[in-house]
C-alpha positions in Angstrom: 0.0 0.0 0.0 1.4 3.3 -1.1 2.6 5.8 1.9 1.3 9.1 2.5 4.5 10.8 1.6 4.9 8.7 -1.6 1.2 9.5 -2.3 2.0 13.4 -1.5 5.3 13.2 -3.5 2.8 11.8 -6.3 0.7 14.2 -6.3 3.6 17.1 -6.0 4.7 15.6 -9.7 1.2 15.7 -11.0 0.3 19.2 -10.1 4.1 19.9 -11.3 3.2 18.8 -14.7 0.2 20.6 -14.8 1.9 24.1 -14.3 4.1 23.3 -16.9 1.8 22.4 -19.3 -0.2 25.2 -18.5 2.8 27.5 -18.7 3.3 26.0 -22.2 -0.1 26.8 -23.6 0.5 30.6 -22.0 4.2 31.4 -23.3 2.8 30.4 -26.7 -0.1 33.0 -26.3 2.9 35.4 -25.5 5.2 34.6 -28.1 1.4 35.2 -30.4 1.3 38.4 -29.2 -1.9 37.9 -27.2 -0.9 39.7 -24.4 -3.4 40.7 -23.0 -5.2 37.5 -22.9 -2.2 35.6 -21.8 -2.5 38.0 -18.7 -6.2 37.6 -17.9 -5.4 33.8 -18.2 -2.3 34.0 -15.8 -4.9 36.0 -13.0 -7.2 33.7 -13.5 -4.9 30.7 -12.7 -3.3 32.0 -10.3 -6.5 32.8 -8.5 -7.9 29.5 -8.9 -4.7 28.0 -7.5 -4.8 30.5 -4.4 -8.0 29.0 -3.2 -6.9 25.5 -3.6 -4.0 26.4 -1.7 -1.5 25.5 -3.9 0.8 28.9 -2.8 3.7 27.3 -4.4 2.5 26.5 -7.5 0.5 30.3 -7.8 3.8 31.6 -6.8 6.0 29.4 -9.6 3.9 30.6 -12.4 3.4 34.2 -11.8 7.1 34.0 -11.4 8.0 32.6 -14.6 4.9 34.3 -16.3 6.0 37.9 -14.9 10.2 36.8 -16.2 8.1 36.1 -20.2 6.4 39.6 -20.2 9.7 41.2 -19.2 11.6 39.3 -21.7 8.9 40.9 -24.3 8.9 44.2 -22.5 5.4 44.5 -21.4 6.2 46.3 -18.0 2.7 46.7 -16.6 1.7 42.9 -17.0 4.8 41.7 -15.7 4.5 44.4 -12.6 1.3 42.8 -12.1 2.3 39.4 -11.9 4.9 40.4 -10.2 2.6 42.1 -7.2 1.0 38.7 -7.1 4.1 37.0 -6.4 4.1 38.8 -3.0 0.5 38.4 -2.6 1.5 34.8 -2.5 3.8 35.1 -0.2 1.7 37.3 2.2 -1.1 34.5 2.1 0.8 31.5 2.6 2.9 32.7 5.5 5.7 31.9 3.3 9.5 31.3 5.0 11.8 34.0 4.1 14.5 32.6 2.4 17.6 33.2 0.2 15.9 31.9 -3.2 12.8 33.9 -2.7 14.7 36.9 -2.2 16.5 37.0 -4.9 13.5 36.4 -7.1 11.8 39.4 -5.6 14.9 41.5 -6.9 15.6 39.8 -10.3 11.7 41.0 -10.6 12.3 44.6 -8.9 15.7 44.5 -11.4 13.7 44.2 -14.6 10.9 47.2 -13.6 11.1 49.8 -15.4 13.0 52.6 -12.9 10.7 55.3 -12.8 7.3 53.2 -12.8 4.9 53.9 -9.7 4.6 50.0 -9.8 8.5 49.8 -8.7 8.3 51.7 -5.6 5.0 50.0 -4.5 7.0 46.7 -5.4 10.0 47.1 -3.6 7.9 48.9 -0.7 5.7 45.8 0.2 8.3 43.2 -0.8 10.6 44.8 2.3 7.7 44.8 4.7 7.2 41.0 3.8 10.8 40.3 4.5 10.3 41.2 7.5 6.7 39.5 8.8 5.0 42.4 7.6 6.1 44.3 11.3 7.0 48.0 10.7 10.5 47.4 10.8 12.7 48.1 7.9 13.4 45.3 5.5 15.5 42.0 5.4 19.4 42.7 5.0 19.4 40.6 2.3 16.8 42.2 0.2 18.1 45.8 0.9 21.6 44.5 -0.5 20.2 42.9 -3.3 18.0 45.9 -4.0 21.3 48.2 -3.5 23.2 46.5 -5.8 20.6 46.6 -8.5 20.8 50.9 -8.0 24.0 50.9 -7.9 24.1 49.5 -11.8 21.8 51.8 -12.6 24.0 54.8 -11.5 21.0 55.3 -8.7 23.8 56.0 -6.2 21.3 58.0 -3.7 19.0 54.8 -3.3 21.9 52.3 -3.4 23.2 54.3 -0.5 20.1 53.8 1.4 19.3 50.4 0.6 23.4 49.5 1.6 22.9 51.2 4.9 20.2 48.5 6.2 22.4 45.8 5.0 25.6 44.6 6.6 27.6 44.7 3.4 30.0 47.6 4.2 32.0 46.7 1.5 30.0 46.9 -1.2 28.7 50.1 0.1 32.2 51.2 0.3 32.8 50.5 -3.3 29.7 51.8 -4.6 30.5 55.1 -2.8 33.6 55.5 -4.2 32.5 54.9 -7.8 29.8 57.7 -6.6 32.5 60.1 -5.2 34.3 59.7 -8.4 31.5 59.7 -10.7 28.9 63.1 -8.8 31.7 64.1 -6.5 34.0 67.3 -5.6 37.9 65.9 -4.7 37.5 68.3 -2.1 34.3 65.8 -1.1 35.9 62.2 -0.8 36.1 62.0 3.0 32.7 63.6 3.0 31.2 60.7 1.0 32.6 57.8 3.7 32.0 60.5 6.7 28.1 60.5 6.4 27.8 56.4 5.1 29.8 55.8 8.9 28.1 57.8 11.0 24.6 57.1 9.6 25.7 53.2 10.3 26.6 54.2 13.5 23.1 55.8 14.1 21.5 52.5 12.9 23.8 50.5 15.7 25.7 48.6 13.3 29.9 49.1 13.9 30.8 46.4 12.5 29.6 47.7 8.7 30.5 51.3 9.9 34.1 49.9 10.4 34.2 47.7 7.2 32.5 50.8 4.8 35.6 52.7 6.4 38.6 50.6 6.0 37.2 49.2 2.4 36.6 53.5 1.2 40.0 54.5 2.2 42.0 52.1 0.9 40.3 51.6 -2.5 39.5 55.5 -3.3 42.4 56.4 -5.4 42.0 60.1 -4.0 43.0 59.3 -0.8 46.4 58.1 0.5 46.9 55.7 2.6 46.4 56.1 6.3 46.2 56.3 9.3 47.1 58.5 9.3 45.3 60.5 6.7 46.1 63.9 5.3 42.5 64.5 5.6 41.3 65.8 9.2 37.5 64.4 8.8 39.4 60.7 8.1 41.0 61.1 10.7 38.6 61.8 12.9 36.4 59.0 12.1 39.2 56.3 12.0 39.5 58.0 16.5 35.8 57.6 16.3 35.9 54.0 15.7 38.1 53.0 18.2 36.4 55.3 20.8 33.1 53.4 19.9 35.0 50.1 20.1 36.1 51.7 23.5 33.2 52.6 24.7 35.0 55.9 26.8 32.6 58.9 27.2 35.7 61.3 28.2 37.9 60.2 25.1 34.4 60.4 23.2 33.6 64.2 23.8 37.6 65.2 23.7 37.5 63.9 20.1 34.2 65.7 19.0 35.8 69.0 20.4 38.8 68.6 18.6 37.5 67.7 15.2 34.9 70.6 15.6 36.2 72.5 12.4 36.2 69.8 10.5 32.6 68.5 11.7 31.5 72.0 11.0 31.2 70.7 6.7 28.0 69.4 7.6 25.5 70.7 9.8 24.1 66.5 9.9 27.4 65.9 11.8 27.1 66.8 15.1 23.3 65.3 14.7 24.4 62.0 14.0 27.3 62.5 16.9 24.9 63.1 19.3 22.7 59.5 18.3 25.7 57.9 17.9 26.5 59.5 22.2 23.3 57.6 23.0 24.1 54.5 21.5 27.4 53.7 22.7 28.1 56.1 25.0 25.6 56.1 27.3 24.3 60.1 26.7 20.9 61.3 28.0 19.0 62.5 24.9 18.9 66.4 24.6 15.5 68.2 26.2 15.0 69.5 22.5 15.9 67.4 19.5 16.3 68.2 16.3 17.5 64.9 15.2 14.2 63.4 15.2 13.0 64.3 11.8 16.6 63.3 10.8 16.3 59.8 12.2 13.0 59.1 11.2 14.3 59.5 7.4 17.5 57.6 8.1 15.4 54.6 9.5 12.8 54.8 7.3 10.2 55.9 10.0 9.8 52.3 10.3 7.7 52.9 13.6 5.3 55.1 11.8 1.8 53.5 10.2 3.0 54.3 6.6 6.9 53.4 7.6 6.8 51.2 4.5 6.0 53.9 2.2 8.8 56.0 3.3 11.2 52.7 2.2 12.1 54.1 -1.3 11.7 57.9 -0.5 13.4 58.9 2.6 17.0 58.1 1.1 19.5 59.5 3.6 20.8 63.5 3.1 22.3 63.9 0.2 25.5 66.0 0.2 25.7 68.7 -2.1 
């Protein structure tokens, strides 16, 4: 008598070759040039499949369908399988994992840029990474999402999406190409200054110190160091270890010194007073004006439409 796993592995097959002879039947519509009832026939499936619960099979074919309308350029029928891909997800209580990850940014790789259905995309793919909670996106997926702007010369929202990753390398090597390609030379240590201390802000040293060390020693502006010609370098190479120390007095010493060079950017002393919270142990000022400041760098991931504010509240630009 068969077992219930061989019977479920049976059925796994069958329903397997189902999809793919349905998929056959609908990437020959396609290749017709029947696209828009190729599309009506992908909602239709995938519907029908939702209510028998067969998530991964919905998921499989809006996947593949969404890659075929791509491949033939029809951006708002891909987009839209593409949003059903997550609706998927979001129903089936689906496990985050590297594969599915990925496929939600080969999808948010082939939207067009500038299309509304991009941001909304990338906005609800980040809250699913993350249990749909208000906080502010797998690592993973922001990497993957960071490396995708950074080939597209999107350097602003590379940034951003590097900064709630933990790969301070590739941030560091995406904001030297950005120095080089939008910057001043007068600018480089700016460019590393603010990517450090906004990681600092977001608690993570270990990327601040990585997005440091990577910068300075692959930006062919800047010689190598420490020490470095460059006061601001300097500065946050002290800053570092005083974080790593964890010493309030050799903290507020350092932050006098440096004052003329932490003067370049009003957001400096800002993010210096976060990071005097975080790892330092300072009581929070009566008046802040590093709230608004915050709430952009994190996303305002607390707030009710946190997930909006993924793909718009990119950190301050420098000028």
């Amino acid at each position: 008598m068969m077992s219930e796993q061989e019977a479920l592995k049976g059925s796994s097959a069958r329903n397997r070759g189902g999809v793919q002879r349905v998929e056959g039947k609908l990437r020959a519509s396609v290749e017709r040039g029947d696209y828009y009832e190729a599309h009506q026939m992908y909602r239709t499936l995938f519907f029908r499949y939702m209510s028998q619960a067969k998530y991964a099979e919905a998921r499989e074919l809006m996947y593949n369908g969404a890659l075929l309308f791509f491949s033939y350029n029809q951006q708002n029928s891909a987009a839209d399988l593409s949003m059903l891909v997550l609706e998927s997800l979001e129903k089936s209580g689906a496990e985050v994992d590297d594969d599915t990850l990925e496929h939600l940014a080969k999808l948010f790789s082939l939207m067009d840029p500038n299309s509304p259905e991009r941001a909304a995309f990338v906005s609800r793919a980040l809250k699913w990474s993350t249990g749909g909670s208000g906080k502010l996106g797998h690592p993973k997926l922001h990497q993957l999402l960071a490396v995708t702007l950074w080939k597209e010369q999107n350097y602003s929202e590379s940034r951003y999406h590097f900064l709630h990753s933990t790969d301070g390398e590739g941030c560091a090597q995406m904001l030297v190409e950005y120095s080089a390609a939008r910057g001043f030379r007068s600018e480089v240590d700016m460019f590393v200054a603010q990517a450090v201390l906004q990681f600092l802000c977001l608690k993570n040293k270990t990327s601040a110190s990585v997005v440091f060390s990577t910068y300075t020693q692959k930006h062919p502006s800047i010689e190598k160091g420490p020490p470095f010609v460059q006061p601001l370098l300097n500065f946050l190479w002290f800053l570092l270890l005083a974080v790593d120390g964890g010493k309030l007095t050799v903290f507020t010493v350092l932050c006098e010194q440096y004052q003329p060079s932490l003067k370049r950017d009003p957001m400096y002393n800002e993010y210096l007073d976060r990071i005097g919270q975080v790892f330092f142990g300072v009581p929070p000022k009566q008046s802040s004006s590093y709230g608004n400041l915050l709430n952009s760098l994190m996303g305002s991931g607390e707030e009710e439409e946190g997930e909006e504010a993924q793909e718009d509240s990119s950190p301050i630009e420098l000028d």
